[in-house]
Biopython code that builds the backbone (N, CA, C, O; Angstrom):
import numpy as np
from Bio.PDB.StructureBuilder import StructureBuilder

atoms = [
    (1, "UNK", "N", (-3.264, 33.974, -93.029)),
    (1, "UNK", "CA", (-3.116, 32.897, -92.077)),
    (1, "UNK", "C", (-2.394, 33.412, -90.841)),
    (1, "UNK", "O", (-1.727, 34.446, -90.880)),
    (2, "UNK", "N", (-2.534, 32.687, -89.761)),
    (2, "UNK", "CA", (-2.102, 33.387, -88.510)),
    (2, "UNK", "C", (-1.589, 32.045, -87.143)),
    (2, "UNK", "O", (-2.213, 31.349, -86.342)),
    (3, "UNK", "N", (-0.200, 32.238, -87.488)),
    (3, "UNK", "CA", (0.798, 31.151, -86.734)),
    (3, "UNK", "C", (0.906, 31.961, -85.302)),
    (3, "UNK", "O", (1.874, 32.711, -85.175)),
    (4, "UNK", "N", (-0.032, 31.849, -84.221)),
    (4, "UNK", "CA", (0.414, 32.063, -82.974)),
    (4, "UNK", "C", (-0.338, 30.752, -81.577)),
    (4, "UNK", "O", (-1.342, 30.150, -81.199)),
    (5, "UNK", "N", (0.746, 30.947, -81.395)),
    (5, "UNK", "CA", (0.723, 30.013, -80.142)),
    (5, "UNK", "C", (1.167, 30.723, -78.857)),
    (5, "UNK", "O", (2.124, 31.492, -78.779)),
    (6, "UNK", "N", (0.171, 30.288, -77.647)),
    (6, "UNK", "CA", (0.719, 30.823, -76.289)),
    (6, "UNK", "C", (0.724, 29.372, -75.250)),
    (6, "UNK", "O", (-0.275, 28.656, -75.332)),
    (7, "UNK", "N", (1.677, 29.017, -74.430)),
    (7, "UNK", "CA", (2.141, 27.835, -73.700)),
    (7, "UNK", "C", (1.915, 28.416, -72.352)),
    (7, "UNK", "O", (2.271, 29.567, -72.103)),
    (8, "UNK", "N", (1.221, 27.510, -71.307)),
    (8, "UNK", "CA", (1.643, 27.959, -69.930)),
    (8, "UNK", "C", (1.712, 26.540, -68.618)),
    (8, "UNK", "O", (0.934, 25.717, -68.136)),
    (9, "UNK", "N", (2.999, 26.893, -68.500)),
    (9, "UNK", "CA", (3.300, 25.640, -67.952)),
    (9, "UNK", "C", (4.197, 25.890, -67.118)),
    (9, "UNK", "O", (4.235, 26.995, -66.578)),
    (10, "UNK", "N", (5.309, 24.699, -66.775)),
    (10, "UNK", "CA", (6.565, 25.131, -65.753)),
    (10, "UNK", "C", (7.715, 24.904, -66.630)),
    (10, "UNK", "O", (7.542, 24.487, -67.775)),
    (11, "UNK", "N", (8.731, 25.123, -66.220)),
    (11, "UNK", "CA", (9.708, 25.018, -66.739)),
    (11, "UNK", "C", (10.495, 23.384, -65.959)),
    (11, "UNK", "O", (10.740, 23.159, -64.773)),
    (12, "UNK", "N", (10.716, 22.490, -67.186)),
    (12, "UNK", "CA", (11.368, 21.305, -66.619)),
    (12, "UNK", "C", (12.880, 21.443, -66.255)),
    (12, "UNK", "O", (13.398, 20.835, -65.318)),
    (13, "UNK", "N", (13.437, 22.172, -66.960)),
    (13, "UNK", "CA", (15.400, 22.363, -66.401)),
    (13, "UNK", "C", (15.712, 23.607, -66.018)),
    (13, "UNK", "O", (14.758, 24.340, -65.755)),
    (14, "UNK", "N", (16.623, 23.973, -65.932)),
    (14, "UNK", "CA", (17.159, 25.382, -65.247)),
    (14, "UNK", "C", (17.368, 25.773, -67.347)),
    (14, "UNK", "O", (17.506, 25.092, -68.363)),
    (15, "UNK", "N", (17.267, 27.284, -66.991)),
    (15, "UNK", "CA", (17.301, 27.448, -68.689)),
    (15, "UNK", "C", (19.161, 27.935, -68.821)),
    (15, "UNK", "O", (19.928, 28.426, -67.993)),
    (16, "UNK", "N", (19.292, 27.626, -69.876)),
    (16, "UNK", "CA", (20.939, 28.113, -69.956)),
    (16, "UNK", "C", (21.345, 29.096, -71.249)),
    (16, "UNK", "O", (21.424, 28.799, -72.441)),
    (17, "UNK", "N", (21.497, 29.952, -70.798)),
    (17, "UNK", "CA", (22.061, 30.773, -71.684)),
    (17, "UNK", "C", (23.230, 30.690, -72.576)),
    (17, "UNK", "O", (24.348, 30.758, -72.065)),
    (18, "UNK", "N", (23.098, 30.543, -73.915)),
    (18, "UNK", "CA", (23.821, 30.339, -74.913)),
    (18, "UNK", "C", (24.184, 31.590, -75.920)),
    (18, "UNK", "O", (23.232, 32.369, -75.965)),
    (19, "UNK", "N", (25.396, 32.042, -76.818)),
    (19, "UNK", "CA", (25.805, 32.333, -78.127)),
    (19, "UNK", "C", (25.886, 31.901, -79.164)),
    (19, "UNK", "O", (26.110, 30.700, -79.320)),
    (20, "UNK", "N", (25.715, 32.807, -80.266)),
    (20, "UNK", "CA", (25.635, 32.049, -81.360)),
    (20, "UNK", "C", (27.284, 32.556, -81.902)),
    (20, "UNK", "O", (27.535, 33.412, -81.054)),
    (21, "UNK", "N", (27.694, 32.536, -82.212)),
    (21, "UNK", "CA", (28.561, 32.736, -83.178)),
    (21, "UNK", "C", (29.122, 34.213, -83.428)),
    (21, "UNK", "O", (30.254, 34.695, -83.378)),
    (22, "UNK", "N", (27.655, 34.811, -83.766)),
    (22, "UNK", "CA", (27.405, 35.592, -83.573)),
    (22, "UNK", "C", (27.097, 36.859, -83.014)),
    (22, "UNK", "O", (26.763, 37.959, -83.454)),
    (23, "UNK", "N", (27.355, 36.255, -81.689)),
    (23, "UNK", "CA", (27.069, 36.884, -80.417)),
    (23, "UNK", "C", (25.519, 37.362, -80.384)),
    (23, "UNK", "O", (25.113, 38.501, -80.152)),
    (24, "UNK", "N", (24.758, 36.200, -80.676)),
    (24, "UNK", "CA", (22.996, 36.286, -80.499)),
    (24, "UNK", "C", (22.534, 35.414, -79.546)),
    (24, "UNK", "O", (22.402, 34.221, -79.820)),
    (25, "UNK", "N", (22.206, 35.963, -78.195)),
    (25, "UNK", "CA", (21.607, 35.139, -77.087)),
    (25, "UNK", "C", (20.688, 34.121, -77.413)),
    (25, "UNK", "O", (19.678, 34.479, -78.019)),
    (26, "UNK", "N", (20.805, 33.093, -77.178)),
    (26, "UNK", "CA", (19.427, 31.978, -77.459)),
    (26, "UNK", "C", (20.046, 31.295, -76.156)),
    (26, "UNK", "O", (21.180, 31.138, -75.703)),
    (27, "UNK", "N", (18.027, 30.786, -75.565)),
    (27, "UNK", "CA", (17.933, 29.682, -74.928)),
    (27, "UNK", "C", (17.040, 28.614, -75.443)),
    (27, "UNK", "O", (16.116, 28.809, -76.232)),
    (28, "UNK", "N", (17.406, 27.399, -74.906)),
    (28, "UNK", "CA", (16.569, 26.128, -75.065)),
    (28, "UNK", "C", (15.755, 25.678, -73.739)),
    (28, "UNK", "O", (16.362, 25.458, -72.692)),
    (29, "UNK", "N", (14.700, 25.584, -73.814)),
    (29, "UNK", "CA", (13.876, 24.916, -72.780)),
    (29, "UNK", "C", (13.044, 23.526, -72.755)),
    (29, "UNK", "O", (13.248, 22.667, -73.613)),
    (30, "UNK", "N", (12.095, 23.358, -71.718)),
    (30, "UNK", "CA", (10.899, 22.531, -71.828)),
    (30, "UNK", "C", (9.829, 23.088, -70.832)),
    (30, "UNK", "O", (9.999, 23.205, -69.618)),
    (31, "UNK", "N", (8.716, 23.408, -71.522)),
    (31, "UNK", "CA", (7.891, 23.451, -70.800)),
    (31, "UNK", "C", (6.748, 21.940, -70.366)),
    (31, "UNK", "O", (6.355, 21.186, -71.256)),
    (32, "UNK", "N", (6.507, 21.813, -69.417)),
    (32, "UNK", "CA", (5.446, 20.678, -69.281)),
    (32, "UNK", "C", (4.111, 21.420, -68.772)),
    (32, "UNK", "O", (4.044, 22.133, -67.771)),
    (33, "UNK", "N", (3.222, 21.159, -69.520)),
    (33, "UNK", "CA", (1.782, 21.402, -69.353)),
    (33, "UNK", "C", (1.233, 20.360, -68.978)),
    (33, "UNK", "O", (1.837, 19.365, -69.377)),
    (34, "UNK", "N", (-0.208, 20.015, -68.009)),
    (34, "UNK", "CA", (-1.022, 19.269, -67.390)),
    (34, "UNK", "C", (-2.407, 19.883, -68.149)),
    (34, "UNK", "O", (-2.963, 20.979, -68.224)),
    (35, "UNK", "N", (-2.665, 18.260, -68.762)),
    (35, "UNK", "CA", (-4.236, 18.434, -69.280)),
    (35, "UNK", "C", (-5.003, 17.445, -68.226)),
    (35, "UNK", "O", (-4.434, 16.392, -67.938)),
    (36, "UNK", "N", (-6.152, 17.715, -67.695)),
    (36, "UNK", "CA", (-7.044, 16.840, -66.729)),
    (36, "UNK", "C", (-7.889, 16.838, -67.720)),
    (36, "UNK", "O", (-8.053, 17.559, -68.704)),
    (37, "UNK", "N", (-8.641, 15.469, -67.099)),
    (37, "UNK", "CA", (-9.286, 14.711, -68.480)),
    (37, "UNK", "C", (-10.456, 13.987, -67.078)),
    (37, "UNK", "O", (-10.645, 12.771, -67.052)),
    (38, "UNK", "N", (-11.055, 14.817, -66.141)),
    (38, "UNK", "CA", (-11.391, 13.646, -65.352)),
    (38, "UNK", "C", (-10.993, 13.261, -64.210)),
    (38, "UNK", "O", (-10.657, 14.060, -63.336)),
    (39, "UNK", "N", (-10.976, 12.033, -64.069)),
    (39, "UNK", "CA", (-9.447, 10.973, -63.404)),
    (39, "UNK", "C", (-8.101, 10.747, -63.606)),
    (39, "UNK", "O", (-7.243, 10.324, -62.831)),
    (40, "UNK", "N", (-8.007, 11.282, -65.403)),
    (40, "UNK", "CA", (-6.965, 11.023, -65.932)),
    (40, "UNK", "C", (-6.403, 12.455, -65.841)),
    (40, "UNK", "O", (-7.093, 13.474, -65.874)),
    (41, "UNK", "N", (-4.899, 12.395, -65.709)),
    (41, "UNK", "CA", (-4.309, 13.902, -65.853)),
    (41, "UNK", "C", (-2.958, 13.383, -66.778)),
    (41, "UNK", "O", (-2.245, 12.422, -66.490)),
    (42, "UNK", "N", (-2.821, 14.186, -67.838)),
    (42, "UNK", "CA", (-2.256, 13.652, -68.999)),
    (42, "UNK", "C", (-1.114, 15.145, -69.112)),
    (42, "UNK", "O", (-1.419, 16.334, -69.010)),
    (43, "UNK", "N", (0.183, 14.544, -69.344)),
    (43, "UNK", "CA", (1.389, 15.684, -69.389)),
    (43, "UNK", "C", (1.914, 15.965, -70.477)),
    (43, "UNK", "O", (2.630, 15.100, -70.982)),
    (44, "UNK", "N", (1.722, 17.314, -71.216)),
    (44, "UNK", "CA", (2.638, 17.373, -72.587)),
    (44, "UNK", "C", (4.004, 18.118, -72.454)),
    (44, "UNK", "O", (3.680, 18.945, -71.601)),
    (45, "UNK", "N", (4.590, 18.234, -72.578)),
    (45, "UNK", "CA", (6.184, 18.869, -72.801)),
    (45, "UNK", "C", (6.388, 19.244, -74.185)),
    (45, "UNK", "O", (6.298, 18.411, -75.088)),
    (46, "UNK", "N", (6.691, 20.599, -74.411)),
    (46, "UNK", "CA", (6.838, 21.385, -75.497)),
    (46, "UNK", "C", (8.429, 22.046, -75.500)),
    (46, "UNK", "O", (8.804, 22.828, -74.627)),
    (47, "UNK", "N", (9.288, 21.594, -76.631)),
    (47, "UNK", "CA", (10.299, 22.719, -76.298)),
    (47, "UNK", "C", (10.064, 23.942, -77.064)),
    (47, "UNK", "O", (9.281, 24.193, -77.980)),
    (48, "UNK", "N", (11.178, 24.819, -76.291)),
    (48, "UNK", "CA", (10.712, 26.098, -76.601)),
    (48, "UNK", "C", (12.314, 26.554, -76.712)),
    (48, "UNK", "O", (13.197, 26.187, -75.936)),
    (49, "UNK", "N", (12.481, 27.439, -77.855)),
    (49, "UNK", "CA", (13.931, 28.305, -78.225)),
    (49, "UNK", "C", (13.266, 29.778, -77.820)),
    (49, "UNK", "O", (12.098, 30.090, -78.053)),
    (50, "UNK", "N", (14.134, 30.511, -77.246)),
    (50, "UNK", "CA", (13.998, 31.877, -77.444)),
    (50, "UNK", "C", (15.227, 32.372, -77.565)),
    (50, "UNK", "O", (16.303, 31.908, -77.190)),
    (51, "UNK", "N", (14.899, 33.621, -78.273)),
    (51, "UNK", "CA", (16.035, 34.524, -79.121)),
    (51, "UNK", "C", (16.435, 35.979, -78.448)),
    (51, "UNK", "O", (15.529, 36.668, -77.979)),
    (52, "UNK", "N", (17.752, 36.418, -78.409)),
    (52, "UNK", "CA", (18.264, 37.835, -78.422)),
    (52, "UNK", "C", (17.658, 38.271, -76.729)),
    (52, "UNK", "O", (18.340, 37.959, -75.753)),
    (53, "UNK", "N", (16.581, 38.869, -76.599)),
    (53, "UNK", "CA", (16.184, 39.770, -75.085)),
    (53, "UNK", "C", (15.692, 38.783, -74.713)),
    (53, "UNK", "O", (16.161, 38.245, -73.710)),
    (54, "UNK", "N", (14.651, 38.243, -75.350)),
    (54, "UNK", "CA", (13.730, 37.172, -74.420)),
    (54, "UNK", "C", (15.025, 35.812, -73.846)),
    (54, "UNK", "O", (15.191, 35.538, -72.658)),
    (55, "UNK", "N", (15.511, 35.387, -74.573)),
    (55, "UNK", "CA", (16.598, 34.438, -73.989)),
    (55, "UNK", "C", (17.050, 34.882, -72.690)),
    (55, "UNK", "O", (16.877, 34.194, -71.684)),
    (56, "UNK", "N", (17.804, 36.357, -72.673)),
    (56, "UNK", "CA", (18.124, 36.735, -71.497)),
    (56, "UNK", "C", (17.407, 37.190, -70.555)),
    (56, "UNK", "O", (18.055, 37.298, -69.514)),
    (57, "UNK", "N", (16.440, 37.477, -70.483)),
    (57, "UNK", "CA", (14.924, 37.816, -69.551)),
    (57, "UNK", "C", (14.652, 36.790, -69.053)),
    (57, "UNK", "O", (14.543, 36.853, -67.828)),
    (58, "UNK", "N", (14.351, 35.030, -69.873)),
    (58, "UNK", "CA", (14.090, 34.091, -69.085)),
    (58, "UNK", "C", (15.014, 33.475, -68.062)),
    (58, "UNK", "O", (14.789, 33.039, -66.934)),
    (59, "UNK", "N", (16.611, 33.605, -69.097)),
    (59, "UNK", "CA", (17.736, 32.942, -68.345)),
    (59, "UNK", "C", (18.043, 33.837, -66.900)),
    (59, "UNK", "O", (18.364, 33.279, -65.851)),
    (60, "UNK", "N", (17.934, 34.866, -67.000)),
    (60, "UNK", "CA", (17.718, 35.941, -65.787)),
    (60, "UNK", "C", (16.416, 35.747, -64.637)),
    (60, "UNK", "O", (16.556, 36.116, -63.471)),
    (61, "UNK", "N", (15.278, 35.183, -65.092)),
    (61, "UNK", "CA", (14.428, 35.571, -63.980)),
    (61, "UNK", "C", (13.656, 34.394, -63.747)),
    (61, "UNK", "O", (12.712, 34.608, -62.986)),
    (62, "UNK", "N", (13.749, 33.262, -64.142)),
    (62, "UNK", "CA", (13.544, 32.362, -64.617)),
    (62, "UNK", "C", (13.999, 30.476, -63.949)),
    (62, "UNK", "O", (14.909, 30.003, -64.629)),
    (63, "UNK", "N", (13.732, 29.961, -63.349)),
    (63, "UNK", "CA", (14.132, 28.506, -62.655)),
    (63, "UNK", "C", (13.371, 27.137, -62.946)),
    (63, "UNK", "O", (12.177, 27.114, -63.244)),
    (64, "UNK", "N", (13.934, 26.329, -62.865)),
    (64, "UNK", "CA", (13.332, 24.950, -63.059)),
    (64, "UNK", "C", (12.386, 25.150, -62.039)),
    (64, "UNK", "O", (12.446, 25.667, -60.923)),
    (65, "UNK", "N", (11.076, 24.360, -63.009)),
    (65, "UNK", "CA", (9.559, 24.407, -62.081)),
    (65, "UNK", "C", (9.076, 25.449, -61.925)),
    (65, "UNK", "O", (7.956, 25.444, -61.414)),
    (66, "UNK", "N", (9.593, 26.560, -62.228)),
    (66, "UNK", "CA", (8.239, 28.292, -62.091)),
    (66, "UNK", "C", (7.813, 27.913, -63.076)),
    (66, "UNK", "O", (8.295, 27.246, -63.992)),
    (67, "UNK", "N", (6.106, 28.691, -62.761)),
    (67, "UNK", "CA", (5.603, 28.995, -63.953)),
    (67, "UNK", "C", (5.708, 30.005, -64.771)),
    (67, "UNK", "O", (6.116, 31.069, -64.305)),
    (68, "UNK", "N", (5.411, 29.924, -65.999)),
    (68, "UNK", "CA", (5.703, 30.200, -67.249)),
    (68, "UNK", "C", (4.919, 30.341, -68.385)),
    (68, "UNK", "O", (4.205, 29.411, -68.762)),
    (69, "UNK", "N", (4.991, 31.771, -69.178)),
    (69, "UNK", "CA", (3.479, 31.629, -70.006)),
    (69, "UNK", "C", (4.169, 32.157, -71.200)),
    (69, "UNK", "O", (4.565, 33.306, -71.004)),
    (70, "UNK", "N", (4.357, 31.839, -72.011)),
    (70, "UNK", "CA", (5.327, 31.959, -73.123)),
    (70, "UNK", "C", (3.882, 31.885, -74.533)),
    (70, "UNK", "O", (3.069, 30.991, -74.771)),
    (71, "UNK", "N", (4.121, 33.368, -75.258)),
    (71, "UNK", "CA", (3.289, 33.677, -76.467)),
    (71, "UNK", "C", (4.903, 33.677, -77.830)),
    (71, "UNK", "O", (5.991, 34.246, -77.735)),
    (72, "UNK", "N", (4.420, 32.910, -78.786)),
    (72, "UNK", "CA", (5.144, 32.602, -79.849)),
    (72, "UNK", "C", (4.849, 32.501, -81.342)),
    (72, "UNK", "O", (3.962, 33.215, -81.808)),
    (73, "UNK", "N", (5.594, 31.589, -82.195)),
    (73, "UNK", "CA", (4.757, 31.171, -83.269)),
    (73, "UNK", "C", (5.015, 29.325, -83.344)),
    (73, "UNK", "O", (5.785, 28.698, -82.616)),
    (74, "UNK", "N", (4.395, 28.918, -84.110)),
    (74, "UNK", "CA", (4.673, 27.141, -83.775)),
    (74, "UNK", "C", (5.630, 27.074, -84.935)),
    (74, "UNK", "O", (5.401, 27.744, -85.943)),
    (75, "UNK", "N", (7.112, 25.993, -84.811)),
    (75, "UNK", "CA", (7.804, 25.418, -85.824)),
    (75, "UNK", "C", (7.652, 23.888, -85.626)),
    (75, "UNK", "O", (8.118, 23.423, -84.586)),
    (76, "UNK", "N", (7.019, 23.011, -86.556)),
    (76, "UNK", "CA", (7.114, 21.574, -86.464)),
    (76, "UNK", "C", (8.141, 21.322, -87.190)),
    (76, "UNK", "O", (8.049, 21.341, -88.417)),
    (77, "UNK", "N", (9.698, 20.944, -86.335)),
    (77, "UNK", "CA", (10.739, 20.368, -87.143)),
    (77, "UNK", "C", (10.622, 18.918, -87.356)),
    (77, "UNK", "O", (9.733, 18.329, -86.742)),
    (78, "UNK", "N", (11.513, 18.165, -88.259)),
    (78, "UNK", "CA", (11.465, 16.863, -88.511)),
    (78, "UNK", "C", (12.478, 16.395, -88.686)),
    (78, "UNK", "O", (13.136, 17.102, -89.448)),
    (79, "UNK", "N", (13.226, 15.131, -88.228)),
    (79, "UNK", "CA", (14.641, 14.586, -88.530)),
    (79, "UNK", "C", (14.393, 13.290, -89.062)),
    (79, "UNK", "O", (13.296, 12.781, -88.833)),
    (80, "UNK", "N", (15.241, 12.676, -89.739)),
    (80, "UNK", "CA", (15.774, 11.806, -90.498)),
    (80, "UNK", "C", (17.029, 11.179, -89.763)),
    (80, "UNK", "O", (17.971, 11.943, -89.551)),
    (81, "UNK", "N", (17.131, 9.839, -89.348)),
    (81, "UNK", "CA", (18.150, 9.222, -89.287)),
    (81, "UNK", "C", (18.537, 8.186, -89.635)),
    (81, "UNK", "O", (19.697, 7.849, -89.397)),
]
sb = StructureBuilder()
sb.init_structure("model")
sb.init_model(0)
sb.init_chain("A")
sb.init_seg("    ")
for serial, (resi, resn, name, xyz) in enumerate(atoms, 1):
    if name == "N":
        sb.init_residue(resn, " ", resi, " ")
    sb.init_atom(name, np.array(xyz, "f"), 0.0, 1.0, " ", f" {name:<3s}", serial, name[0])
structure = sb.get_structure()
């Protein structure tokens, strides 16, 4: 089986560079993608974590609204409240 996903979109916030504990770079994002349908143009927003180099590569070169083409794997989390 084969979990890959590639996103290309903009970036909705400025990305921020974070530690773990650990001292392991992670960032949190959003990308928003535009699907046209037509007349209709329909917007998805995906977040996206990246880890260790890539965290600091995006948080480095990287701004709210550039585009952005991000290759990954998909995690569907789920919460309970």
């Amino acid at each position: 089986m084969l979990n890959s996903i590639s996103i290309q979109g903009r970036l909705v916030e400025e990305p921020e560079l974070k530690q773990t504990m650990n001292g392991v770079s992670t960032t949190s994002f959003s990308i928003a993608t535009d699907r046209n349908y037509g007349k209709d143009k329909t917007t998805d927003f995906f977040n996206v974590v990246a880890w260790r180099n890539n965290a600091e590569f995006i948080n480095k070169y990287f701004r709210k609204g550039q585009e952005i083409l991000i290759t990954g794997t998909l995690q569907n989390d789920t919460w309970e409240i």
